[in-house]
N, C-alpha and C positions, 0 to 999 in steps of 0.2 A: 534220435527222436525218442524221447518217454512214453511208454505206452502202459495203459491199465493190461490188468491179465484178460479182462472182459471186451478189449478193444481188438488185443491180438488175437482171441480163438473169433472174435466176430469177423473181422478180416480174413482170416483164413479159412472160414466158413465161404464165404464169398468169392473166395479164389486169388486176394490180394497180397501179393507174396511180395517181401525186400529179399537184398540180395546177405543181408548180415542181420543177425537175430543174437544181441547177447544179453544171457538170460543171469542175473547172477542174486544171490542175497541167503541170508540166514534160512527162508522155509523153502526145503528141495519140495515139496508138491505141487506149488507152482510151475517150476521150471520143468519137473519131470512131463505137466500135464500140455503143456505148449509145445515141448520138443517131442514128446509121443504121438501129439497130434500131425505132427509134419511127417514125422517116420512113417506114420500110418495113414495120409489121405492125399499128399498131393501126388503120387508118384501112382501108378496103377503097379501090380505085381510083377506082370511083363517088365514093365521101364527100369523096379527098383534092380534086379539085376547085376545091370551095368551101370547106378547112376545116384545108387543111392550107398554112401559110405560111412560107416560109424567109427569111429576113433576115440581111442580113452588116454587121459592125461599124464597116465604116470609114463615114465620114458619117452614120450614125443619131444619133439620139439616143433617148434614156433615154426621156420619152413619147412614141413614135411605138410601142414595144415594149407599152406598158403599153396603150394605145391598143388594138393589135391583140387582148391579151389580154384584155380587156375583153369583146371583142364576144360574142356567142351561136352557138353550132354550127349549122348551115345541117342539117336532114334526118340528124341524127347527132346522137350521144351525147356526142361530142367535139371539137374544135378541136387541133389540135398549130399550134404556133409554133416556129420552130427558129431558133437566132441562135445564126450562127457567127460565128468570130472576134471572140465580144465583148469581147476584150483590149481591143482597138481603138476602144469605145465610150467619149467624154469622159462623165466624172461616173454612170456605170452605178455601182457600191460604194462611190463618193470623193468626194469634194467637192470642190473645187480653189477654196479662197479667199485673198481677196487680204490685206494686212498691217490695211488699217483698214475690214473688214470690220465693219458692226453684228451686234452678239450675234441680235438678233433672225432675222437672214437665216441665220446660222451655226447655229443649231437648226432650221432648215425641213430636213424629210424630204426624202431624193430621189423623185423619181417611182416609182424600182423598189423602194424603201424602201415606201413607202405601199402598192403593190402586196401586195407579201410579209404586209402584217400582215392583208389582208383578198383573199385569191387568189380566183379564180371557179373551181371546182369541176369546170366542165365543161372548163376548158383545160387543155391540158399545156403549159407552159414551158418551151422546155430551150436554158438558157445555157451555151455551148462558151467557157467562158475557158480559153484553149492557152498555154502556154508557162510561166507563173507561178502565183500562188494569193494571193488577198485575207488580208489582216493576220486573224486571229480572232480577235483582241481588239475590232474593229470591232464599234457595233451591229449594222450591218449582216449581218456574220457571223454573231454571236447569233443572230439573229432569222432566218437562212437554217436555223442549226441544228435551228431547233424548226420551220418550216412548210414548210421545202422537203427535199428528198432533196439532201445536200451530199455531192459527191465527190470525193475528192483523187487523179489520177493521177499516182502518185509514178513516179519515171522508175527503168527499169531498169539497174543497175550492170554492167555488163562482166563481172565474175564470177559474176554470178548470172543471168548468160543462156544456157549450156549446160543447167542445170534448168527453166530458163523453157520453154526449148525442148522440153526432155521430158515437162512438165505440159502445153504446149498439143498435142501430138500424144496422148500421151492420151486428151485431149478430143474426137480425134477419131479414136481407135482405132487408131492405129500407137503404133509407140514407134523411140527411135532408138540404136545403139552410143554407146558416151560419147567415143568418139576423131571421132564423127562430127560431134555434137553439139557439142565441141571446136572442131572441124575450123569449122564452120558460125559459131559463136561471134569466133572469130579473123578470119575473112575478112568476114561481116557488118557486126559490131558492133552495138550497141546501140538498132540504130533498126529499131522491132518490127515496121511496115510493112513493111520490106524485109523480113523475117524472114519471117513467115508467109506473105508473098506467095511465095517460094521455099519453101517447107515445102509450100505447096500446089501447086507442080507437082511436088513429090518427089512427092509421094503418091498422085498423077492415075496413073502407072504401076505401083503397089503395090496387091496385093491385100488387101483389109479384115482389119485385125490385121498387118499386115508391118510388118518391122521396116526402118531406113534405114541404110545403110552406111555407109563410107568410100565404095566402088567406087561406091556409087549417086550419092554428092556428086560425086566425080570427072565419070564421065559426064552427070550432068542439069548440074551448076552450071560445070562446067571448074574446081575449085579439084585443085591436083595431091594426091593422097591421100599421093606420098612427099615431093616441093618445095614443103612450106609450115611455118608459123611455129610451126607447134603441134609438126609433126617435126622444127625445128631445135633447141628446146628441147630435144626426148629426145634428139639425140642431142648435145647440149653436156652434159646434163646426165649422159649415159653416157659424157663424155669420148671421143667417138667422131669423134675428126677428121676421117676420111677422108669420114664421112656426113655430118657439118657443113659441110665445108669445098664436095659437091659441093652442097648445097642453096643455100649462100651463094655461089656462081659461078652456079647457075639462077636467085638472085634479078638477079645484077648482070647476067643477062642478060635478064631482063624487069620491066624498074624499073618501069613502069607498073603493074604487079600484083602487086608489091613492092615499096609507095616505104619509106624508111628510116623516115619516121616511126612508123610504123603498126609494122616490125620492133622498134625501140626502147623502143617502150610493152608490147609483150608483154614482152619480155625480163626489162625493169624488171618487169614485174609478176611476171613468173615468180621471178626472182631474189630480191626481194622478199619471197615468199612461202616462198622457200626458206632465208633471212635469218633469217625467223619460225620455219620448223621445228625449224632447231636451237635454239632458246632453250625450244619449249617441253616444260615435264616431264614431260606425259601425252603420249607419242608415239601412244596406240594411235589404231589405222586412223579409228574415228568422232569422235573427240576432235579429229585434228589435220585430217579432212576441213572440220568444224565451224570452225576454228579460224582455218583455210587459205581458205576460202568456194571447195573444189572438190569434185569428187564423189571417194567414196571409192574409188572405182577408180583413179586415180591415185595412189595417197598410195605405190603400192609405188615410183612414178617417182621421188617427190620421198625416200623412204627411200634410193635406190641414190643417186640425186646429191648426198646430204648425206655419204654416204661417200667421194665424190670431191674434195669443196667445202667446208674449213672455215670459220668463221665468220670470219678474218684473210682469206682468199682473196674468198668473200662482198661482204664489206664492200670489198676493192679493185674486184672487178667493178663495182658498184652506182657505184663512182664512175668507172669506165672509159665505163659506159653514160651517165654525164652527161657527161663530155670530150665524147665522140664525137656526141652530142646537139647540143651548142656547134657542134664543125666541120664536122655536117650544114649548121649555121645562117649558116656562112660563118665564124665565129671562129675562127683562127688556122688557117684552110687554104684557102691559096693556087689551088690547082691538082686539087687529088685532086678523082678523080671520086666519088659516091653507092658504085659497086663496089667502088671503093678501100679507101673507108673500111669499106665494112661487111667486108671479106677483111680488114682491119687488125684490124678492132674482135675478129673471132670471135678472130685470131691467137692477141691477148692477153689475152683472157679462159679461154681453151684450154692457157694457158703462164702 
């Protein structure tokens, strides 16, 4: 059975437990925050004891899991099992045979196969597969569909982590300014852990319902609210030299917390998106937010810069920011420093 991540912590909020939980996909904070929720509320302290057992992937095998799942709750209603990093498990959802394998060994169920058709009631199973996700055309698949709670933690995108950010504060009663949430998105990235682990000392100083700033990023996080990536954009894209030009001399003077790569992927992605704007025919505000995958608070930016930036200009940028990508990487430059290049690169995409 498919289940959202918001379905499963509501469920077990409620006390509605399956007997197999397999948690698998590209973003581990999902999975970490589903299987930490079971480690830590259905079992009281007393119970965990005798009944609550963790298992990690490298060297297990497939019946040693099924083995434990087996057994009977000690003084309890329940047993949890928890198996992380079951990536790591040989022949857990796969079989690995050889070229003249007999047919007959090639149809034997796996361990965790046999399990799944016939689960013990009283156990919760909860498999942490991190990083990837099993084929579902597999039996094995199938058959997780229909008797276990199957969850895919599909990984979050770079543009779609400024609203990430503003659904999980939300959830816990703040909300944040969109140049903040910006702000946060750019200097982070994509990795949710870090995310929320910072989201949660923002809000250790904010009163319940408060909102989060620029000024509050600056002071809790040290990212500069006017020397960063997200304000070099506005003002390249306000053709505002003189404000470009001192953010790109702050960057070449703290390369560490500005390496080029990271300035180069925004860029392209802004630029990119700005590439998009002008082609499409529906400009209005929720159409080209939609469109765009930014919040519609922005979209007056990407208006004013499309009047500075024609689609001939555009298109030479896009291929400026690949050059300059290349002679980060040592291709056809000699000598010039990281500084160099990016006070060259803004030059001429400014002229």
């Amino acid at each position: 059975m498919a289940f959202t991540f918001e379905d499963i912590i509501s469920n077990l909020q409620k006390k509605i437990y399956h007997p197999i939980y397999f948690l698998m996909g590209e973003e581990a904070y999902f999975i970490d925050k589903i299987s930490d929720y079971i480690a830590d509320n259905v079992l009281t302290d007393a119970e965990k004891g005798f009944n609550q057992t963790i298992l990690y992937g490298k060297d297990l095998e497939p019946s040693t899991i099924v083995g434990h799942a087996r057994r009977f709750p000690m003084m309890a209603n329940y047993q949890v099992i928890i198996v992380r990093e079951a990536q790591n498990i040989k022949d857990l959802v796969t079989k690995e045979t050889k070229a003249k394998k007999e047919k007959s060994d090639e149809k034997q169920k796996l361990p965790f196969e046999q399990y799944l058709e016939n689960p013990l009631k009283s156990t919760i199973l909860v498999i942490c597969y991190k990083y990837k996700s099993i084929d579902k055309r597999t039996n094995i698949a199938k058959q997780l569909d229909k008797t276990a709670v199957l969850y895919e933690s599909k990984k979050i995108y770079d543009n779609q982590l400024p609203a990430w950010i503003s659904t999980y504060l939300k959830t816990q009663q703040y909300s944040i300014a969109p140049q903040a949430a910006a702000m946060l998105a750019e200097y982070l990235g994509a990795d949710l852990s870090k995310v929320v682990n910072e989201l949660d000392k923002l809000i250790i100083s904010l009163p319940i319902g408060g909102q989060i700033t620029p000024d509050d990023i600056e002071k809790n996080i040290g990212i500069s609210k006017e020397f960063n990536v997200f304000e070099l954009q506005k003002a390249i894209g306000e053709r505002n030299l003189l404000k470009a030009n001192r953010i790109i001399n702050y960057f070449g003077a703290n390369p560490s917390s500005n390496p080029m790569p990271v300035i180069l992927a925004s860029l392209f992605s802004y630029f990119s998106k700005l590439l998009n704007y002008q082609f499409l025919e529906d400009k209005s505000q929720n159409n080209a937010a939609s469109a765009l995958g930014v919040n519609p608070f922005f979209i007056k930016d990407y208006v004013a810069a499309a009047k500075n930036y024609n689609i001939k200009k555009l298109v030479e940028i896009v291929a400026i920011l690949r050059e300059y990508d290349m002679k980060s990487k040592g291709w056809g430059n000699v000598s010039a420093t990281q500084a160099d290049l990016q006070r060259e690169m803004i030059y001429r995409i400014l002229h």
